[in-house]
C-alpha positions in Angstrom: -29.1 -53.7 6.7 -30.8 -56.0 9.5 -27.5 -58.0 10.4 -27.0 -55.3 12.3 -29.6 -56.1 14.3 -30.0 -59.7 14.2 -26.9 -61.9 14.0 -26.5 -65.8 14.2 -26.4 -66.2 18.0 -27.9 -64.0 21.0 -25.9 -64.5 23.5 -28.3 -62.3 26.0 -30.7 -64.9 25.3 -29.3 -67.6 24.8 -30.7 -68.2 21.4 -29.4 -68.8 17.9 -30.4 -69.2 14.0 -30.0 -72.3 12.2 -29.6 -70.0 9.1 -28.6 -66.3 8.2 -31.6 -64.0 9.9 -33.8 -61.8 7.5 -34.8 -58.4 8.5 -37.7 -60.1 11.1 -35.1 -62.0 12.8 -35.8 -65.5 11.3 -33.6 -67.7 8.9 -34.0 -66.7 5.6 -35.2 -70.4 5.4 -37.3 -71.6 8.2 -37.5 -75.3 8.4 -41.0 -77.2 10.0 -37.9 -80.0 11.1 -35.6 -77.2 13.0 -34.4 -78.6 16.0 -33.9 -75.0 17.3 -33.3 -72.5 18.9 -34.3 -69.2 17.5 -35.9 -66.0 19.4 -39.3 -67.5 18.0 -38.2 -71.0 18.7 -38.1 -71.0 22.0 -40.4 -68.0 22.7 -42.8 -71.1 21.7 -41.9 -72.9 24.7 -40.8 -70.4 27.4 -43.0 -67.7 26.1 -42.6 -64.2 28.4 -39.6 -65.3 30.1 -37.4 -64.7 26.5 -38.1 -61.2 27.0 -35.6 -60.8 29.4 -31.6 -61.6 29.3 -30.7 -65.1 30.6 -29.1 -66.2 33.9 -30.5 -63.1 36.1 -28.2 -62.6 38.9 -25.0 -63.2 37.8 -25.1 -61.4 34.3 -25.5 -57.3 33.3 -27.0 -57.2 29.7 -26.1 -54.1 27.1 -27.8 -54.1 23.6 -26.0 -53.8 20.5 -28.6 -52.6 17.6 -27.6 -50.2 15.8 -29.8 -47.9 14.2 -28.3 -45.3 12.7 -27.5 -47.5 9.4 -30.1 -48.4 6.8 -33.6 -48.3 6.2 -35.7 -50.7 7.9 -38.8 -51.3 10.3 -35.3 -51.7 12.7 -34.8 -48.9 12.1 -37.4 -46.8 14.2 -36.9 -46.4 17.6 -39.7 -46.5 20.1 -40.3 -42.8 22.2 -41.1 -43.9 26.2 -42.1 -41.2 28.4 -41.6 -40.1 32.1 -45.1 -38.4 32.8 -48.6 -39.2 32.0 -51.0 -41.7 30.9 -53.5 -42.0 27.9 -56.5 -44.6 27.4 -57.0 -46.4 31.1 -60.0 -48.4 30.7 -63.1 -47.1 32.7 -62.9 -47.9 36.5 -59.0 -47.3 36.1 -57.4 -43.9 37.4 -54.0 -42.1 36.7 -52.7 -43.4 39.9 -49.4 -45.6 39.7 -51.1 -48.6 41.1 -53.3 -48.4 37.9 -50.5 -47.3 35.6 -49.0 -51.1 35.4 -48.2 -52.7 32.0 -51.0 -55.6 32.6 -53.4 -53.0 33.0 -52.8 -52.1 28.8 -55.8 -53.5 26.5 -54.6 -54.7 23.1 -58.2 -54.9 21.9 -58.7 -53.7 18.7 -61.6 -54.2 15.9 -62.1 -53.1 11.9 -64.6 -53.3 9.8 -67.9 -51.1 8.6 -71.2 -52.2 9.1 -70.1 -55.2 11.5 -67.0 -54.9 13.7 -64.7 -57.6 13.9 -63.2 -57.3 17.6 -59.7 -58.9 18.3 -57.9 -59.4 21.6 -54.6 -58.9 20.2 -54.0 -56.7 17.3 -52.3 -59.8 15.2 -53.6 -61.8 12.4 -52.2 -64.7 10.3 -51.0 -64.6 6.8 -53.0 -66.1 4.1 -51.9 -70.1 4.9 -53.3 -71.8 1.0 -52.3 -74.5 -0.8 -48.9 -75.4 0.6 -48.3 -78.4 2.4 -47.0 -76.8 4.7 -50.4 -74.6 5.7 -52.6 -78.3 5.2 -50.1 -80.1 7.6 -50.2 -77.8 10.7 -53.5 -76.2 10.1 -55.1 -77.3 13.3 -52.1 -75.9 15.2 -52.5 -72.4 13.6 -56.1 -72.5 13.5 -56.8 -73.7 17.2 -53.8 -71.7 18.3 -55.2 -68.3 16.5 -58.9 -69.1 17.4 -58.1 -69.8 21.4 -55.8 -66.7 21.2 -58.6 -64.4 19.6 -57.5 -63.1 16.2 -58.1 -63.7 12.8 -56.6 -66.4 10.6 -56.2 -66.9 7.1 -57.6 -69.5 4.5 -54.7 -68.6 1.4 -55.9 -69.2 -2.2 -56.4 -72.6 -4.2 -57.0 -75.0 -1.0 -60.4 -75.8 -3.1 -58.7 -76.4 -6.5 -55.7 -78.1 -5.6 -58.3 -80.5 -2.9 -58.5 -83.8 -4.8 -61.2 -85.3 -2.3 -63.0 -81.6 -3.8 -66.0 -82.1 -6.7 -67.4 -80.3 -9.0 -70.1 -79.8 -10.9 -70.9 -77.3 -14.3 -68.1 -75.7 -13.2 -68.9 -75.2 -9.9 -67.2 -76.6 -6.7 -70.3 -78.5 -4.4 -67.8 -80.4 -2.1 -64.3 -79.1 -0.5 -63.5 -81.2 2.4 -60.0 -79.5 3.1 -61.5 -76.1 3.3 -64.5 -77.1 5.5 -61.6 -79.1 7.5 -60.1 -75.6 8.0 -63.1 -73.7 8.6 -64.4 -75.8 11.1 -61.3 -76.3 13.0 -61.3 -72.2 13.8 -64.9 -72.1 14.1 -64.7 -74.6 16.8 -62.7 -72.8 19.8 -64.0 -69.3 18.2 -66.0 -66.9 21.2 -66.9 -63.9 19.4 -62.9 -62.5 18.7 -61.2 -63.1 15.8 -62.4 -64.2 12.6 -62.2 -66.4 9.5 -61.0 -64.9 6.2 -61.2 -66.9 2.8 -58.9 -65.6 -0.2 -59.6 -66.0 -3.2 -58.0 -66.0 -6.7 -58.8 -66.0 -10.5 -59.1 -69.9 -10.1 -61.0 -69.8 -7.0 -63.6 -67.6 -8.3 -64.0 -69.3 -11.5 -64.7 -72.4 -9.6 -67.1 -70.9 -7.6 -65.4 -70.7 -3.8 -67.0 -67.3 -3.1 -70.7 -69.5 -3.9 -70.0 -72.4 -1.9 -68.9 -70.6 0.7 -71.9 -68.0 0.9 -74.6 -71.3 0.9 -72.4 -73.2 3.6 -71.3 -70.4 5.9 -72.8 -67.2 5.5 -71.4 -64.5 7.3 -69.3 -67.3 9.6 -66.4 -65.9 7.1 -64.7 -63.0 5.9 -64.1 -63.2 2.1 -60.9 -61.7 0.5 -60.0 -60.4 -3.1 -56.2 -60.8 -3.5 -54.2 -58.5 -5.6 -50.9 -59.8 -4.6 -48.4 -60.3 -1.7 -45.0 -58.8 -0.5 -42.7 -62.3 -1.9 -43.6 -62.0 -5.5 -45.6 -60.8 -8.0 -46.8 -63.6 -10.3 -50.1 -66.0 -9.2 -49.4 -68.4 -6.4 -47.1 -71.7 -6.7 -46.6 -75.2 -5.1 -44.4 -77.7 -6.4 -45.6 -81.7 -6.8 -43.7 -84.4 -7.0 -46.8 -86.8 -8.2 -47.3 -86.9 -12.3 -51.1 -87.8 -11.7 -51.5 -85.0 -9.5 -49.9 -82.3 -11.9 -52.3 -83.9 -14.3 -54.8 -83.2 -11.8 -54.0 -79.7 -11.1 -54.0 -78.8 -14.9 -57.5 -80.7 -15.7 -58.5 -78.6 -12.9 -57.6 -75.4 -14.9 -54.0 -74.2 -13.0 -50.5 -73.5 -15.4 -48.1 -76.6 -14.7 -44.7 -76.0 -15.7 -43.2 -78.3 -16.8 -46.4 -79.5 -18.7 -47.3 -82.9 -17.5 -49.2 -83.6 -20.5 -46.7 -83.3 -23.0 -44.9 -87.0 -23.7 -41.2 -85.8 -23.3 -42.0 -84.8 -19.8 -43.5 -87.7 -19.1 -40.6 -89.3 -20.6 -38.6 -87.1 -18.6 -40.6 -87.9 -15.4 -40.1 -91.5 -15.8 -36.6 -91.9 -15.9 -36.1 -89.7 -13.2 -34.6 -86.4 -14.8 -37.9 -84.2 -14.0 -38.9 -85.4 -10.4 -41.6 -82.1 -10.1 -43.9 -79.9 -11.2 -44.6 -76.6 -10.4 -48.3 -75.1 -10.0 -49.1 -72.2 -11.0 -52.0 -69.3 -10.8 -53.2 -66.6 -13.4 -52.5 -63.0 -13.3 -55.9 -61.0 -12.5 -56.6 -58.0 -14.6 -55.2 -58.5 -17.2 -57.5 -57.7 -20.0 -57.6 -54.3 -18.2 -55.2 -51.4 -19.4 -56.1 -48.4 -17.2 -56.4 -47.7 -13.5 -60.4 -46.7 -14.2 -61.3 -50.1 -16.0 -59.8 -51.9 -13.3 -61.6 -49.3 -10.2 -64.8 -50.5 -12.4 -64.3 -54.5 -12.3 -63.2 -54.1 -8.8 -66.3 -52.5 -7.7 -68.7 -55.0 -9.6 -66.6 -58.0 -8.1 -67.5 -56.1 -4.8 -71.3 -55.8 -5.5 -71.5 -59.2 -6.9 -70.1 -60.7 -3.1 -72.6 -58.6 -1.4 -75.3 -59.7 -3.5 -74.4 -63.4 -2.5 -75.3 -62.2 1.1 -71.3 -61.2 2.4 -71.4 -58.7 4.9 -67.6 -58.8 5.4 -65.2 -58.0 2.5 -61.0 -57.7 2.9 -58.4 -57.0 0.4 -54.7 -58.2 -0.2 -52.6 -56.4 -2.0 -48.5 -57.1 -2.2 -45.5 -54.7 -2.7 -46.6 -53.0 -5.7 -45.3 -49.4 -7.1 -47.4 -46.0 -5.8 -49.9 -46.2 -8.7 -51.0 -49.6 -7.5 -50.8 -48.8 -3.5 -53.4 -45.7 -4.4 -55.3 -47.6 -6.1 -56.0 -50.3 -3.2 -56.7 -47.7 -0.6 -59.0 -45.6 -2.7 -61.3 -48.4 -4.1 -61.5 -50.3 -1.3 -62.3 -47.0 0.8 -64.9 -46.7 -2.1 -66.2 -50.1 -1.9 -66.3 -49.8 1.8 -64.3 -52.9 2.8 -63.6 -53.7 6.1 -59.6 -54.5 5.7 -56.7 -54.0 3.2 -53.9 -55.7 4.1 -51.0 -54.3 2.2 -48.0 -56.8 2.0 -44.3 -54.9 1.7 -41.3 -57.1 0.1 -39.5 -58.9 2.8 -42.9 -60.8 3.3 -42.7 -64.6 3.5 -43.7 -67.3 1.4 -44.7 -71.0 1.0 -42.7 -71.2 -2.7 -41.5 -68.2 -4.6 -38.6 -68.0 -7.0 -35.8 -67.0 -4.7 -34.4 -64.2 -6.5 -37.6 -62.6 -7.2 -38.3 -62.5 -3.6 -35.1 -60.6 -3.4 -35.4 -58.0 -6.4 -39.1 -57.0 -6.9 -41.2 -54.8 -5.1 -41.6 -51.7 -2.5 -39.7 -53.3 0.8 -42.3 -52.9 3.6 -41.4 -49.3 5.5 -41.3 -47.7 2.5 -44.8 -49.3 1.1 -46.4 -48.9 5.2 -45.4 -45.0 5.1 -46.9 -44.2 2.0 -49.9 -46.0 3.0 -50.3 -44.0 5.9 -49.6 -40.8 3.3 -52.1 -42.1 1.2 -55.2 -43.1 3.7 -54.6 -39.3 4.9 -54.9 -37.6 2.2 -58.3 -39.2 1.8 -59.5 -38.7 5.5 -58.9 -35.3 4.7 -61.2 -35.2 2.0 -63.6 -36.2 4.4 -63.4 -40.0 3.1 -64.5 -43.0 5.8 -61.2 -44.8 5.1 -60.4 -48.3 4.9 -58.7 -50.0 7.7 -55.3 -51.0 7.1 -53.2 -54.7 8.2 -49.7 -54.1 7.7 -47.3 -57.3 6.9 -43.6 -58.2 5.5 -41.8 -59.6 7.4 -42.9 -59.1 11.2 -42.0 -61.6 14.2 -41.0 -59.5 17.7 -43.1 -57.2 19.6 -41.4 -54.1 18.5 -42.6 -54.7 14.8 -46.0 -55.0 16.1 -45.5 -51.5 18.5 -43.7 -49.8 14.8 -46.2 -51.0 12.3 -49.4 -49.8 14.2 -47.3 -46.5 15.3 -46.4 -45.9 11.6 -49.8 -46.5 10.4 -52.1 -44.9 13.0 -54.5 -44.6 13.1 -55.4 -46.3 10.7 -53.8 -49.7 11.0 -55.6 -52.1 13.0 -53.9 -55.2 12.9 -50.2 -56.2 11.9 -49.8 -59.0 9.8 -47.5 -61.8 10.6 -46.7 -65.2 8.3 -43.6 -67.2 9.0 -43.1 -66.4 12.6 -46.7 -67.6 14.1 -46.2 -71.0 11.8 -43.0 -71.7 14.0 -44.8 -73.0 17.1 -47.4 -75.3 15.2 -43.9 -77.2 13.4 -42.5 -76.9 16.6 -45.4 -78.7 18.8 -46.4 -81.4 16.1 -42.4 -82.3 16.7 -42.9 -82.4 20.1 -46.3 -83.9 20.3 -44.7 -87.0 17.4 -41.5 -87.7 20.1 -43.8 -87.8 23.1 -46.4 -89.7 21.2 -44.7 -91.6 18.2 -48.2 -93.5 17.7 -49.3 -89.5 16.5 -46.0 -88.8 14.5 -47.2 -89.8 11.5 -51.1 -88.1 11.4 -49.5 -84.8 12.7 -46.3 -84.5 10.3 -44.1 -84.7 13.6 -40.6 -84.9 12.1 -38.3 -85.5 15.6 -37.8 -89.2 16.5 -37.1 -87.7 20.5 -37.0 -84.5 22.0 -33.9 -82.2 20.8 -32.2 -81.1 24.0 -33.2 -77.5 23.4 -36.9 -78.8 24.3 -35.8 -81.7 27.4 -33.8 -79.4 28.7 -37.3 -77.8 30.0 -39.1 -81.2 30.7 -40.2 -84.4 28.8 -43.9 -83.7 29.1 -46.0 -80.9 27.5 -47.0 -79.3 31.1 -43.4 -79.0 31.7 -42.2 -78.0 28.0 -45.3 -75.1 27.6 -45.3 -72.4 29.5 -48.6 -71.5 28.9 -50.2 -75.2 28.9 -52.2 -74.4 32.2 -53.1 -71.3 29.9 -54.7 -73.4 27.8 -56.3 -75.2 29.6 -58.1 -72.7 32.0 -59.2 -71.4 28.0 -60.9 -74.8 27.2 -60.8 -77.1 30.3 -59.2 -80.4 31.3 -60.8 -82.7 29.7 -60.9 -81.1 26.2 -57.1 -80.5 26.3 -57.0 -84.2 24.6 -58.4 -82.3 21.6 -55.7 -79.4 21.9 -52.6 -80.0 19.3 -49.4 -79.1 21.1 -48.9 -76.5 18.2 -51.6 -74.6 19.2 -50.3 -74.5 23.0 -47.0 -73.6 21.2 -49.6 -71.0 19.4 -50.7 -69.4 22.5 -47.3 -69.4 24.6 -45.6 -67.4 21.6 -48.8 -64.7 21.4 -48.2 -64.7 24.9 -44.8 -63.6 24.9 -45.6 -61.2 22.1 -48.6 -59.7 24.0 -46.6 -58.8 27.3 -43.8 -57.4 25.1 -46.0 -55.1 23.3 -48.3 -53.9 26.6 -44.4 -53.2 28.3 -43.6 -51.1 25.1 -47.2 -49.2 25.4 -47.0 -48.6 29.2 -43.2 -47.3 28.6 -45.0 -45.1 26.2 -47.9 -44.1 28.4 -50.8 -45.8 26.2 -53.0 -48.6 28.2 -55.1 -49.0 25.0 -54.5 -49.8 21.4 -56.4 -46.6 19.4 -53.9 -44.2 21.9 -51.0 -45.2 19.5 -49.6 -43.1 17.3 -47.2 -41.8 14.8 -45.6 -39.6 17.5 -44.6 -42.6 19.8 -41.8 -43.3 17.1 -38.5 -41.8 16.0 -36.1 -42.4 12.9 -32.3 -43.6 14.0 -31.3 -41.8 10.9 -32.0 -38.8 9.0 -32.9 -41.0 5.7 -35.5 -42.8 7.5 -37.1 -39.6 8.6 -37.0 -38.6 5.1 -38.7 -41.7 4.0 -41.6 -42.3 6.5 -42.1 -38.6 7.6 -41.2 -40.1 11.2 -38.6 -37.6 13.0 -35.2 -37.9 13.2 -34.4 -38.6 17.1 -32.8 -35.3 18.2 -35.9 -33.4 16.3 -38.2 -35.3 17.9 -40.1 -32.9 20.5 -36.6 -30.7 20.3 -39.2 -27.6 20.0 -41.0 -28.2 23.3 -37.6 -29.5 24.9 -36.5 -25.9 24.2 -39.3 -24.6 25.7 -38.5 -26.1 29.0 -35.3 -24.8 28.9 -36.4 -21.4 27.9 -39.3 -21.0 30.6 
């Protein structure tokens, strides 16, 4: 029940939704031409500043969530303390000067034999084959590398890559993923990381290959079971009959079959104007949870024989069996991330009403996870670190989903909401520069007055563009794509969001969080994550006090 949470204006900040809000607080459908003006929206621009109501002075501000309804990540509420302090870095002491919300690290790292080290614990969902992901790559990219945390190459960007060749079967040129690889690897200073998925096609064309004699150990690569928005192969739709004939030659379904001469017939007088691309279902030649451990394990060998150090999985909103399954054989396999994907995750293309009616929604799926990971680390198991995603956009979902999870959970994964500020800047960066509009996929003709009402210039419009360029200097800021400034100036809004809600909660360093920072606004939410309803919540010591 997230209206209650998120309606179509916030009048505190000023901001409102083009569409109705999901459970993150975006529009159900987020458009790369929005004209605003959305939480994220504008966090894009302003960054920190949204955290607080508008027109200080001559306003008072009271929140209206209500949590006591419904099951949801809203749902939680965050515990803040009145006395002490956990994890000050070295140098630091307990003394109030020290105890201030800048001083709070949000480093984190995963991994087994190699640490991956983030300065934020965020990372990008898998951006593939959409148009979307090819058109503002360079803005998430840049923006994620500068920032310091992963980012996410998304399956069939080799097979659906018609500049791409192949040879016996094997891809030996993929000029769209080296595009995106390079663009990361570029700003990248030792945080972060670049993670390849890969599907049935991708493997079958030899992705995992190419990349092991290009890149090494430059890249993470990751085996995908699934995501949270559906659970059939991955789609896009085209509109070109050449390039659906393209897509099937190159081994994908294409529905409707742009081979067959009706459709054709179909295509040409204008009755069928696209096609839909689709990708195979893994394991299924495989009927029980053991056959599938053993396949999984010599796909895992088979990587590390090609020289990969770093191996991540993604798995979607499946039921328990599943769920168990991804925790125990990657903590077998000794993988350095699962990222498990709860419905109410976003998508490129998904049928609609599958994204509504399938899966385990994200709370649920996250606190069974955390059930799951501990009854292996009591067994004395070296478990796998978790990524949790499904919907996430505001620094309370980040503060919930590593509380929930901890320790375990490392990073929270968000999609839709860290895509907004690369549409956003190649917009801006098209009506400032209308000789760019075109290469960039700007879609605004002039600036929208939600963005000139801050300035006509991107120093005035970013918050963060000095940021930025202290990060890269002056003269390389030419090379910057205003979504990647957007990039930063969201993360950076984020960031001081979530080190306010760890300093309220006494912990100045990201492994200090934990399950017991949280509380349930209802008794059923308890029930289902095992988090404490908020009158039980520490009611035992409380009546200690009282009792002394």
């Amino acid at each position: 029940m997230s209206e209650l949470r998120f309606s179509k204006t916030n009048d505190v900040l000023g901001t409102a939704n083009r569409g109705n809000p999901a459970e993150s607080g975006l529009c159900t459908l987020c458009r790369a031409d929005c004209q605003g003006k959305c939480e994220t929206f504008m966090s894009s621009l302003v960054g920190r500043k949204l955290l607080y109501p508008r027109s200080f002075g001559i306003v008072t501000a009271g929140a209206n969530n209500t949590t006591h309804v419904g099951v949801s990540y809203n749902s939680l509420r965050i515990q803040g303390y009145a006395y002490g302090s956990h994890g000050l870095s070295q140098g630091l002491s307990t003394d109030p000067d020290d105890c201030i919300f800048p001083n709070v690290s949000l480093e984190t790292e995963f991994g087994k034999e190699i640490k991956t080290k983030a300065r934020v614990p965020l990372m990008t969902g898998a951006l593939g084959s959409t148009f979307v992901a090819a058109k503002y790559w360079d803005s998430f990219a840049i923006g994620a590398s500068l920032v310091g945390i992963p980012v996410v190459i998304g399956e069939n960007v080799v097979g659906v890559d018609r500049e791409s060749e192949m040879a016996t079967g094997r891809i030996t040129k993929a000029p769209e993923l080296d595009r995106r690889i390079d663009s990361y690897l570029r700003y990248n200073d030792g945080y972060g990381a670049i993670i390849v998925q890969m599907n049935v096609e991708d493997t079958r064309n030899g992705v995992a290959e190419y990349i092991a004699e290009k890149y090494g150990n430059k890249c993470i690569l990751e085996l995908k079971w699934g995501q949270g928005a559906k659970d059939i192969g991955g789609e896009i739709q085209v509109t070109s009959l050449d390039y659906a004939i393209f897509l099937k030659k190159r081994g994908y379904v294409v529905d409707p079959d742009p081979e067959k001469p009706s459709v054709q017939e179909a295509f040409n007088h204008g009755s069928i104007t696209s096609f839909a691309r689709h990708s195979r279902l893994g394991a299924t030649n495989l009927g029980r949870a053991d056959l599938v451990r053993e396949e999984f394990m010599k796909s895992v060998e088979y990587l590390r024989s090609l020289g990969f150090k770093r191996i991540s999985l993604k798995t979607g909103s499946y039921g328990m069996e599943e769920l168990a399954m991804a925790i125990k054989f990657a903590t077998d396999a000794k993988l350095d991330l699962l990222t498990i994907d709860g419905s109410g995750g976003g998508t490129g293309m998904s049928p609609w009403n599958m994204m509504q009616s399938w899966g385990v929604p994200s709370l649920h799926l996250h606190a069974k996870a955390h059930e799951y990971n501990s009854i292996l680390a009591a067994k004395g198991e070296d478990v796998v670190d978790l990524s949790f995603a499904g919907g996430f956009a505001l620094e309370d979902h980040i503060f919930k989903a590593m509380a929930l999870g901890a320790p375990y959970t490392k990073l929270v994964c968000m999609g839709r909401a860290i895509m907004i500020p690369g549409f956003l800047g190649a917009n801006i960066e098209g009506a400032i520069n209308p000789d760019r509009r075109e290469k960039i996929s700007g879609n605004w003709d002039k600036l929208p007055k939600t963005v000139s009402q801050l300035g006509t210039t991107p120093e005035e419009i970013f918050a963060s563009y000095y940021d930025v360029e202290a990060r890269v200097g002056k003269d390389e800021m030419k090379n910057i794509p205003y979504g990647a400034i957007g990039f930063w100036t969201l993360a950076d809004k984020l960031t001081c969001g979530l080190q306010q809600f760890m300093a309220g909660a006494r912990k100045f360093s990201m492994p200090e969080v934990a399950r017991e920072d949280l509380f349930s606004g209802n008794r059923e939410t308890a029930e289902i994550t095992g988090i404490p309803f908020v009158c039980d919540a520490n009611d035992e010591t409380a009546k200690k006090i009282l009792n002394s």
